[in-house]
N, C-alpha and C positions, 0 to 999 in steps of 0.2 A: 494511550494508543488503543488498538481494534483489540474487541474482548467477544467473548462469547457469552452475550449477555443472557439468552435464554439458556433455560434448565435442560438438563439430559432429559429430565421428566418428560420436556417437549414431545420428546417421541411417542411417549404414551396417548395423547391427541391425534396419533398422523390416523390411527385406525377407525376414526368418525370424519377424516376429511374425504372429499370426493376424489378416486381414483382417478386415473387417465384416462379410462373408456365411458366417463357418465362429463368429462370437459363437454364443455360448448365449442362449438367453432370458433367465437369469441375468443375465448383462453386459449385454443388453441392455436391460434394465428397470432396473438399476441406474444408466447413461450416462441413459434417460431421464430418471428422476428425479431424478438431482444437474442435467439440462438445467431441469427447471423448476424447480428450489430458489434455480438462480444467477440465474433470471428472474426472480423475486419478490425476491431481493438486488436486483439493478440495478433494480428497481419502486424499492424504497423507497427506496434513494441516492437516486434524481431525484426525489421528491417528500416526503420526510423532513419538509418545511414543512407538510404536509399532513396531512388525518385518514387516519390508514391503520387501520383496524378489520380484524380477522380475515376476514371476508366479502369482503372486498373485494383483498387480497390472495391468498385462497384462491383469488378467481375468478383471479387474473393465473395461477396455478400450473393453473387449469383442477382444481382437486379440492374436494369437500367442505369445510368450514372444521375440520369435526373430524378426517377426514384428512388434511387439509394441516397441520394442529395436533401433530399425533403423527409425520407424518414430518419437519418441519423441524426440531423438535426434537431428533427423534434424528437427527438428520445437524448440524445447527449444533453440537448441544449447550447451546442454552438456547431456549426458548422463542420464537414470531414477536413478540409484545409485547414482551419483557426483550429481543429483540437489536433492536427499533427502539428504545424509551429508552435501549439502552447506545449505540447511534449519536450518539441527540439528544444526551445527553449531552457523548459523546467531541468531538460539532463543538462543543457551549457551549464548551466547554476550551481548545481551540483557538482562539475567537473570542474570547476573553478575555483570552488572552495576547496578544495582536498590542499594537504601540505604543500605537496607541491607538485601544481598543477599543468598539465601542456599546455605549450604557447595558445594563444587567442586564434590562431592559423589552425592549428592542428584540430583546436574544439572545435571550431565553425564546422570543418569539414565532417571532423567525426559523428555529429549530431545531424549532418544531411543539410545545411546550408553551402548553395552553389558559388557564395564568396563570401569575403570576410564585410566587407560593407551591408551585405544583405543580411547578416549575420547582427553585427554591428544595431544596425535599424532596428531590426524585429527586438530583437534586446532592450535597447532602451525602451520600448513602446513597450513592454510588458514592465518592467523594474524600473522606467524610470534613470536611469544610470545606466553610460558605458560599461561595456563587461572589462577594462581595465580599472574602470570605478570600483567596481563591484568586488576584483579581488581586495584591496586595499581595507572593505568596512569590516567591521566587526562579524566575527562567524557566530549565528544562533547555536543555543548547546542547550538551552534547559527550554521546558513549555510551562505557562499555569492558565489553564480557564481559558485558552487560547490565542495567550500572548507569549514571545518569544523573550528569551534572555540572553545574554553574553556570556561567559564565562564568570563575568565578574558582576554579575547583574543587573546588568543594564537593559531595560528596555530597548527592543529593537520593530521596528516595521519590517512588512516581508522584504522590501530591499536593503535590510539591511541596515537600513540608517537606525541613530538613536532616537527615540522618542524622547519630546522636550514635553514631560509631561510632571508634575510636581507628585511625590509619592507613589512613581508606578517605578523606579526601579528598586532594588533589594537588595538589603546589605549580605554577608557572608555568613553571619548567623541566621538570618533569616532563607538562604538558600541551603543551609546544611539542616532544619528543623522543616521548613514546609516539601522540598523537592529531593531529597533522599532520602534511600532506606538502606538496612542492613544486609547483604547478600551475599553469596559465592558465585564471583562471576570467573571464568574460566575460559581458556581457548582449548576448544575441541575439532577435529575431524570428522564433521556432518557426514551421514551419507546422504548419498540421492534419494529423494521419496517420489514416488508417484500419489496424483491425489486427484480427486474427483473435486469439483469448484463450483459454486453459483458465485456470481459475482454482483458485488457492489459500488456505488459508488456514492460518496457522502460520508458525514459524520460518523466516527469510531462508534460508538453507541448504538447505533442505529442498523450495525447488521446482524440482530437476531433475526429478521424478516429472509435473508439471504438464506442462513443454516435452516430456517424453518421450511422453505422449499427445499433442502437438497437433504434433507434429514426422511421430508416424507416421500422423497422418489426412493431414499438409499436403502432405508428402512425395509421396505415389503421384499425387496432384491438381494439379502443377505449380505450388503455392505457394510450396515453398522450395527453395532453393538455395544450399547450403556456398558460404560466401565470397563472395554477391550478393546473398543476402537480408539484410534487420538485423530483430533482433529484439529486442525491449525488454521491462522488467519495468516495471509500474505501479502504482505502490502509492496505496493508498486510504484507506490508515490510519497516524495519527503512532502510531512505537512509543515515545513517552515517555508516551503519555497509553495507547492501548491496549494492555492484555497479549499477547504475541508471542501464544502461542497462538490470536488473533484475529486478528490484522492481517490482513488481506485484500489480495493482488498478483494483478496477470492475469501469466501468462505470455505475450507476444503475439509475434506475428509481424507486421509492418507489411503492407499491402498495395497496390496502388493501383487494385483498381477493387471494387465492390461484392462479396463471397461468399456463396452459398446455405449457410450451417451451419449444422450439426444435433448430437444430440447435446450432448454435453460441451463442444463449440467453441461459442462464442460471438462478437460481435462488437462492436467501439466505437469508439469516436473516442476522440483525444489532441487535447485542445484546443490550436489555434495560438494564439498571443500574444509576450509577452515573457517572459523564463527567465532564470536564470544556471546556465549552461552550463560544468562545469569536463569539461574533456579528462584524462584518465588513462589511461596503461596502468598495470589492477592483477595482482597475482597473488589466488590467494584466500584468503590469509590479509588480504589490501590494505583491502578496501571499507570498514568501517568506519571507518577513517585518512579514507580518501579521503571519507566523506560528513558527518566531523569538520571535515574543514577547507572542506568548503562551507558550514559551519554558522558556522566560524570567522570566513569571509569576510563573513557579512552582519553580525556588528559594526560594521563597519566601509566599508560601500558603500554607506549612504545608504539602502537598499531594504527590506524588510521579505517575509516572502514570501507569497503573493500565493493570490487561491482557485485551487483545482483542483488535480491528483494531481501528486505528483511522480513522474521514471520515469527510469529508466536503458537510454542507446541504446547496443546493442551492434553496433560495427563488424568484426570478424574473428571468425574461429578462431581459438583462440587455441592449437592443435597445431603453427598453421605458425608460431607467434611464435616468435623465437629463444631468448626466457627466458620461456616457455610463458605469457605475459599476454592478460587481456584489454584490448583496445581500448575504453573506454567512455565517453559523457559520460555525466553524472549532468545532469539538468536538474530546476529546481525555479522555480514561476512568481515572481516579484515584482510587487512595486507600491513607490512613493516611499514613505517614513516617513512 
């Protein structure tokens, strides 16, 4: 899963990059408008239950609805209507999988579809299969190299189905030796964190680019501090049901008192509750292993896991580890079965 691929070190670079007052108009128009496109993202996550029409998200981004049409477009990559259904959608998927899930009635509605037929339709056009289909297949539980597994290792497609594929599924020794590791995983009482964000979207890998912008805004502004600050990824999106390409993670910096940000920096809450909390130090080839066998764990602990993001807290540098690791929990919320 999302790691914090760049070094603390990074920070030591931000004092040779060009400040805010030597930008170009360029950069600066550009920070603006990815500033309102992530606004009208965080619009629709909290209200996805609701009518969200073009007009009315346009106003959130402050532009016209037919320039705000043409520019989210061409920055998401698909359309404001096609990435709020691919949402509703991706959370049915999710609500449908849990043990034991609300009627097909109740999820339509809850996800912001105005009937169950409409619901129904858009469903299959994305999976492929009825969302009654869909509870009955196999639930993903492990990942490798970007293919999903069963519990019992079976190759799965993102609907779910098996793959008829000769040597891609994995016996029970081979899932106990490539996708687990040793851990203390534990249920805790999270508190609430406030955190400062740039946000990403795409492959786990790939958001050192995110923390390296909000490292060099936080940096000069006495936000962050090598080896005092923590800083955590949150992810917003299941990559069994969503294509990486999509998945949405803030890079955040935790905070504790309110910040004025602007820009590309954004701000949020991590919601406090209950978690399961596994402690690791990985290296970065690790995370994957490591968020296998949080996944392993909930077979087996009675819990189920629970609304709201899961995120990974980063405590060190990992330049001063002695076998260059990172410190991390992975936390992911629960609820009973």
């Amino acid at each position: 899963m999302a790691r914090l691929e760049q070094s603390w070190s990074l920070v030591v670079s931000i004092f040779i990059l060009p400040t805010d007052q030597y930008m170009s108009i360029q950069d600066r128009s550009k920070i603006e408008y990815r500033a309102r496109v992530n606004k009208v993202m965080d619009y629709i996550d909290q209200h996805l239950d609701q009518n969200l029409d073009l007009c009315t998200i346009a106003e959130v981004a402050n532009f016209s609805p037919f320039h705000f049409h043409r520019i989210f477009t061409f920055m998401i990559g698909e359309s404001p209507i096609d990435y709020i259904q691919r949402l509703r959608v991706e959370r049915a998927a999710w609500k449908l999988r849990e043990d034991d899930p609300l009627s097909i009635t109740e999820i339509a509605f809850d996800c912001g579809f105005g009937s169950v037929s409409l619901f129904s339709r858009t469903f299959k056009r994305y999976f492929k299969v009825t969302p009654s289909q869909f509870v009955k297949l196999e639930k993903p539980v492990y990942s490798s190299n970007g293919s999903v597994f069963s519990k019992n290792g079976q190759m799965l497609r993102k609907n779910m189905k098996a793959v008829s594929a000769e040597g891609g599924d994995l016996c029970i020794t081979e899932l106990k030796q490539y996708f687990f590791m040793k851990t203390n995983i534990e249920v805790l009482e999270m508190p609430e964190m406030k955190a400062i964000y740039v946000r990403h979207m795409g492959p786990f890998n790939e958001i050192g680019h995110a923390y390296e912008k909000l490292f060099k805004w936080a940096f000069p502004r006495g936000l962050f501090t090598p080896n005092v600050s923590k800083s955590a990824t949150v992810i917003h999106d299941d990559p069994t049901v969503t294509d990486i390409e999509k998945v949405r993670q803030s890079a955040c910096i935790i905070v504790t008192e309110d910040v004025k940000v602007e820009g590309e920096i954004g701000k949020l809450s991590i919601p406090g509750g209950k978690y399961a909390v596994g402690h690791f130090e990985l290296g970065f080839t690790e995370f994957e292993m490591a968020w296998n066998s949080m996944c392993n764990w909930f077979l087996e602990s009675g819990y189920q896991q629970g609304d709201g993001c899961t995120y990974e807290l980063y405590h060190n540098d990992y330049n001063t580890h002695p076998e260059k690791k990172h410190i991390v929990d992975i936390c992911i919320p629960v609820k009973p079965l």
